[in-house]
N, C-alpha and C positions, 0 to 999 in steps of 0.2 A: 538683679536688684528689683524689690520692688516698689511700685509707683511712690508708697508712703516713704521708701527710706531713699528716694532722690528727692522728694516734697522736704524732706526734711535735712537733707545734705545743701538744697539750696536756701532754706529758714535759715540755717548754721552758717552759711555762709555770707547771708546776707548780714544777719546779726553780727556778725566778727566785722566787716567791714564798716558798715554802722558805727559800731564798738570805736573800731580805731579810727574813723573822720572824726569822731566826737570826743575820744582819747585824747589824740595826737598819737604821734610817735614814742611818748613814753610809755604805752601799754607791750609796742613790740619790743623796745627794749628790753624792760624789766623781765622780760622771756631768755634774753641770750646769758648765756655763762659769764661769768664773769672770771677775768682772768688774771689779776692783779687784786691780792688780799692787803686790806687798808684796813691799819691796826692806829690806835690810840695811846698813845703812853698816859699816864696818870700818875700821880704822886698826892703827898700829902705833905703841906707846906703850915711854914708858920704864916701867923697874921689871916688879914680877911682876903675876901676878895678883890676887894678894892683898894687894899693895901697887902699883896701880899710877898713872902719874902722868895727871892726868886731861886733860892736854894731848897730842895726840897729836904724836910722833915725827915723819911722815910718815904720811898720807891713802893707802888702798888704796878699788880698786871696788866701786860696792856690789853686794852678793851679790843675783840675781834667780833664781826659779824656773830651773832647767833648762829650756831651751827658747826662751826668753824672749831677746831680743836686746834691750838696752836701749835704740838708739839706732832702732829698729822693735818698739814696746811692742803695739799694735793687729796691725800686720799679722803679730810673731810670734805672738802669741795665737793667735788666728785658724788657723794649721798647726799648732796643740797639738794630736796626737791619745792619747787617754790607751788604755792596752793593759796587760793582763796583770791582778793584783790590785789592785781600787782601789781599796783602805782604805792603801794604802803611805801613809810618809810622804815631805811634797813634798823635794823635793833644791835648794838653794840651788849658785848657783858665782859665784863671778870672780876674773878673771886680770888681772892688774894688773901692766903689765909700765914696765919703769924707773922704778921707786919710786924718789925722794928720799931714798935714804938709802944709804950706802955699804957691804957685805958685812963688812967689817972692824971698822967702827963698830957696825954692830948684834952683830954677835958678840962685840967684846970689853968689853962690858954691858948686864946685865941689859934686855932687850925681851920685851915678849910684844903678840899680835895679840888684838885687842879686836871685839867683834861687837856691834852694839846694835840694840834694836828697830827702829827707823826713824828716819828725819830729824825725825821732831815729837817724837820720845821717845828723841834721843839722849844722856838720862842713864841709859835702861836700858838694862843690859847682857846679852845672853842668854849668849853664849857667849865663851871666854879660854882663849885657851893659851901658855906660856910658850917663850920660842922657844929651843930647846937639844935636845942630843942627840949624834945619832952622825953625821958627816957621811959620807955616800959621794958617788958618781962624784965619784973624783978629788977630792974636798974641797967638791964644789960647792954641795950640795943638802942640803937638811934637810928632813925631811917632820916634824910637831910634831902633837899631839893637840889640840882644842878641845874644853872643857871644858861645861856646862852652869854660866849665873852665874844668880841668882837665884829657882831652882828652872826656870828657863823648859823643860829639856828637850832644849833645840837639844846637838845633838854633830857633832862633823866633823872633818875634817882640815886640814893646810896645808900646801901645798908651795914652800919658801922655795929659789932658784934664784939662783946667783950669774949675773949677766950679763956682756957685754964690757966694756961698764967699769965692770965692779968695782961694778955698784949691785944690786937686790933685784929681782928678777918675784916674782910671789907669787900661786899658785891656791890658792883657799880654797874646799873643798864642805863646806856645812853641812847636817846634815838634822833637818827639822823631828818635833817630838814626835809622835809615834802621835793619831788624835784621839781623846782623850778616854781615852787610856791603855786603847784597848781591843784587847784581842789580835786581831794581824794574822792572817786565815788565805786560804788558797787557794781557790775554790770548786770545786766539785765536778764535774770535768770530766763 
């Protein structure tokens, strides 16, 4: 090896340890596998958020990691390759296409979409947002804010889409809290 590429295996090394005193411990983490996939159930409920009804409207997909195929949980894993800053927070999705519920009906009362911890703690709620706003293309589509319920953190979007007939698709990206509320930064190229 030469002299520049041990000068520079020990810079890389330096820099990495650096990195993580001034990390912490969550830079080595967000590196290991993760081995239990946490999924989000959602629905669409009557009423707001603040008042909403605890029976759901119509059942939407539950939200998985980005990356993550639900119906290939192991083999998506497995092609997870993480890149860029890893202290980000993780990004939820799903697309839920011909919802049980018809475009007219949800629009003309009160609905909002409900996000909850998981299937064993689907009385809590992370995130809610009330479905309303300004429609564009042609009247079709509503993109709506999700809220943060019970201090959880989670925030995201909704993208509510009138289909051919007349019923809901619905893509929902939720993103999870910071860990540990600690400020995200870039490392030092």
């Amino acid at each position: 090896m030469s002299r520049f590429g041990t000068i520079r295996n020990l810079a890389a090394g330096a820099m990495l340890a650096g990195t993580l005193a001034l990390g912490g411990a969550g830079l080595s983490l967000a590196q290991e596998t993760t081995t239990t996939v946490e999924s989000h159930p959602s629905h669409i409920h009557a009423g707001t958020c603040a008042e909403l009804d605890p029976n759901p409207a119509a059942p939407l997909d539950n939200l998985y990691q980005i990356g993550i195929d639900p119906d290939d949980i192991e083999g998506s894993m497995e092609d997870l390759e993480s890149v860029g800053v890893l202290t980000v927070s993780q990004i939820f999705y799903a697309d839920s296409e011909e919802v049980d519920l018809s475009w007219d009906d949800m629009l003309a009362e009160s609905h909002a979409i409900n996000v909850h911890k998981s299937d064993q703690e689907i009385d809590q709620y992370i995130a809610c947002g009330d479905i309303g706003g300004t429609l564009v293309d042609d009247g079709e589509k509503l993109v709506i804010a999700l809220h943060p319920q019970n201090d959880s953190g989670y925030t995201g979007v909704a993208i509510l889409e009138k289909d051919d007939d007349d019923n809901v698709d619905v893509e929902v990206f939720l993103a999870a809290p910071a860990a540990n509320n600690e400020t995200i930064a870039t490392p030092a190229a």
